[in-house]
C-alpha positions as CSV (number, residue, x, y, z in Angstrom):
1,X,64.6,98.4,72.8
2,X,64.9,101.8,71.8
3,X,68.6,103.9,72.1
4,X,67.8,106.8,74.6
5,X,70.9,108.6,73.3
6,X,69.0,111.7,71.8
7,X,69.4,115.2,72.5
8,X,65.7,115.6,73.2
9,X,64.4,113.9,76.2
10,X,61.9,110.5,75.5
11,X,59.0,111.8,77.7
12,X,57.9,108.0,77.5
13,X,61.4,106.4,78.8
14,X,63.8,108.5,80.6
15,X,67.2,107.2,80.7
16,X,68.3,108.9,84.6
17,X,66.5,110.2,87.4
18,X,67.8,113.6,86.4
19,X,65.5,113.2,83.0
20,X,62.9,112.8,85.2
21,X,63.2,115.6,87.2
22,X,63.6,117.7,84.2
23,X,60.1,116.5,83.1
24,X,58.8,117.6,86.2
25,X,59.9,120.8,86.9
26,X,59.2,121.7,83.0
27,X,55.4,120.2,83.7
28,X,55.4,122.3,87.3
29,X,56.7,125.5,85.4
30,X,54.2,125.5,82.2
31,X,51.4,125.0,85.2
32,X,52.0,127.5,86.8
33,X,52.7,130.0,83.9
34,X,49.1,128.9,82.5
35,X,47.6,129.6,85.6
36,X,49.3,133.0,85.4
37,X,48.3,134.0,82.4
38,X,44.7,132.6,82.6
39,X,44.6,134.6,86.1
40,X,45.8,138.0,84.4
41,X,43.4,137.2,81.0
42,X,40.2,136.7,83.1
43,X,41.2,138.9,86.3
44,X,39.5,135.9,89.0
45,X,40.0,137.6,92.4
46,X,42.4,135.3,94.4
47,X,41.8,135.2,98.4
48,X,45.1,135.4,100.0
49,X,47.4,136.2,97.1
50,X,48.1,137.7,93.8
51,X,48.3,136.0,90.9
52,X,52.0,137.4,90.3
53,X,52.8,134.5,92.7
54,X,51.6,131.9,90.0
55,X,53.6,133.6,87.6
56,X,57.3,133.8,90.0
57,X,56.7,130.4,91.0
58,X,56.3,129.2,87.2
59,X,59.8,131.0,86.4
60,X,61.8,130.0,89.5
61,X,60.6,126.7,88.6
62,X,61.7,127.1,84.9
63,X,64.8,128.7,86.3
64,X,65.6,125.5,88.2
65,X,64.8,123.0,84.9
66,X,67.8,125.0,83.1
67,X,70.5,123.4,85.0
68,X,69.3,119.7,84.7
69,X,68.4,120.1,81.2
70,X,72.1,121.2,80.8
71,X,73.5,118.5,82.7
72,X,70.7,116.1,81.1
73,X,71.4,116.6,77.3
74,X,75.5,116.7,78.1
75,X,74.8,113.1,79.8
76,X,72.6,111.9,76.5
77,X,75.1,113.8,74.0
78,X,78.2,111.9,75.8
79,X,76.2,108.5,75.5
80,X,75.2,109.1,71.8
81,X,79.3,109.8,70.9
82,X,80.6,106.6,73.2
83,X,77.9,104.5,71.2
84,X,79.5,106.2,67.5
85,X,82.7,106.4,68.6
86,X,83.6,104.5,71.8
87,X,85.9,101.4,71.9
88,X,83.6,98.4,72.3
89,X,84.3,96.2,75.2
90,X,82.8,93.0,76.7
91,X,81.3,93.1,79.8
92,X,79.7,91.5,82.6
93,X,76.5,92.0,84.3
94,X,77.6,92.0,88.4
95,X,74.4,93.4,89.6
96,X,71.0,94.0,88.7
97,X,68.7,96.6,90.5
98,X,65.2,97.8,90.4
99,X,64.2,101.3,91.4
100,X,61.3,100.5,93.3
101,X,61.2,103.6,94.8
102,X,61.4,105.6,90.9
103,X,57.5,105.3,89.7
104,X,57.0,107.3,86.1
105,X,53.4,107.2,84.1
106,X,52.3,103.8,83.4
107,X,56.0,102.2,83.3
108,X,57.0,99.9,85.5
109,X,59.8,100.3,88.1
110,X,63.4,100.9,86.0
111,X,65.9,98.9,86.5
112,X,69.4,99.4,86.3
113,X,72.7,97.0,85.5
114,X,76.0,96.9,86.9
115,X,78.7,96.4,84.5
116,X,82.1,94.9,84.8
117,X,84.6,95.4,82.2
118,X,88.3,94.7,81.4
119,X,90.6,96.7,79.5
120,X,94.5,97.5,79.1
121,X,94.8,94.6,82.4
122,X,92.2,97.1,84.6
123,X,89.0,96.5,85.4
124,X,86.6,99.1,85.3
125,X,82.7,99.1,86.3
126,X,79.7,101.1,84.7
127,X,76.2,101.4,85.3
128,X,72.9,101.2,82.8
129,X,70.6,104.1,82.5
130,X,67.3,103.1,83.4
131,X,66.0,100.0,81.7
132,X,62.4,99.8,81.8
133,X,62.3,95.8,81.0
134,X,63.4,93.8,83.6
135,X,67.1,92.6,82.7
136,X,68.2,88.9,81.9
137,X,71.3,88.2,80.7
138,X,74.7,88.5,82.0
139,X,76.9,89.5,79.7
140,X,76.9,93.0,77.9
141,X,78.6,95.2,75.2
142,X,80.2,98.6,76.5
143,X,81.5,101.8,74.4
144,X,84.3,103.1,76.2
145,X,86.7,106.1,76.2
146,X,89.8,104.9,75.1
147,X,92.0,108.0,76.3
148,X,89.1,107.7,79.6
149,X,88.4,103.9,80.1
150,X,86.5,104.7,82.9
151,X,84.4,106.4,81.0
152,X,82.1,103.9,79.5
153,X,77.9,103.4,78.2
154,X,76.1,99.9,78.8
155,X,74.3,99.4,75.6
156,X,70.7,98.5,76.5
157,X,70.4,96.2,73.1
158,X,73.4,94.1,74.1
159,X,71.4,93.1,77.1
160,X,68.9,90.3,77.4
161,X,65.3,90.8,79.1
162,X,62.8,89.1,81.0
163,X,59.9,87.7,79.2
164,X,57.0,88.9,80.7
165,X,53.0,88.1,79.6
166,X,51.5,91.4,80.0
């Protein structure tokens, strides 16, 4: 399984729902820019707008993606220094969930892991990013924070998988 920890979204496999809405609002935004500029280079009369419109909508769109992509590449920038430089832990796999309600390309539903973990005598609980292979196994390696324990990553190689015949 591949480490989702880069700072440049995997348009195949995104690790969070906030990945995917990135995707989508930069796919909405180049739309609507294209029909923008297509509208402006080949002046087709519109009925009942301008094509201005195609061209607001395309930036208030990309003016919404900025945010998430912000919050998106902190998310995958914290996950790529707990798996360099976090404290590895043992966990345990509490819960398993699928996303049936997350649909993205030809993937299956993601699933997701719940994560107990012990350290310093607490007990502390993380979840996966998505996992787009059904999970197995119950145990699991975490990277923590050592000055935040809280603060932790599931590795998604640590973690066994369903053997499916495709």
């Amino acid at each position: 399984m591949d480490l989702h920890t880069h700072y440049i979204m995997d348009l195949r496999r995104p690790a969070s729902r906030l990945e995917m809405v990135v995707i989508v609002l930069d796919a909405l935004a180049a739309v609507f820019l294209l029909l923008f500029g297509l509208l402006k280079l080949f002046t087709i009369p519109m009925r009942g707008g301008e094509p201005w419109m195609f061209g607001v909508t395309g930036l208030l769109l990309l003016f919404a993606a900025i945010p998430c992509t912000v919050i998106a590449r902190r998310q995958g920038r914290r996950r790529k220094w707990l798996r360099r430089s976090g404290f590895p832990a043992q966990g345990r796999v509490i819960k398993v969930t699928c996303h049936r309600c997350v649909n993205y390309g030809n993937q299956r539903h993601p699933w997701t892991v719940l994560c107990q973990y012990r350290y310093e005598g607490e007990t502390y609980t993380v979840r996966s990013t998505f996992l787009w292979e059904e999970p197995a196994g119950s145990a699991a390696k975490i990277f923590l924070d050592q000055e935040r324990p809280g603060r932790a990553w599931v590795d998604p190689e640590s973690l066994q998988y369903e053997m499916r015949s495709r």
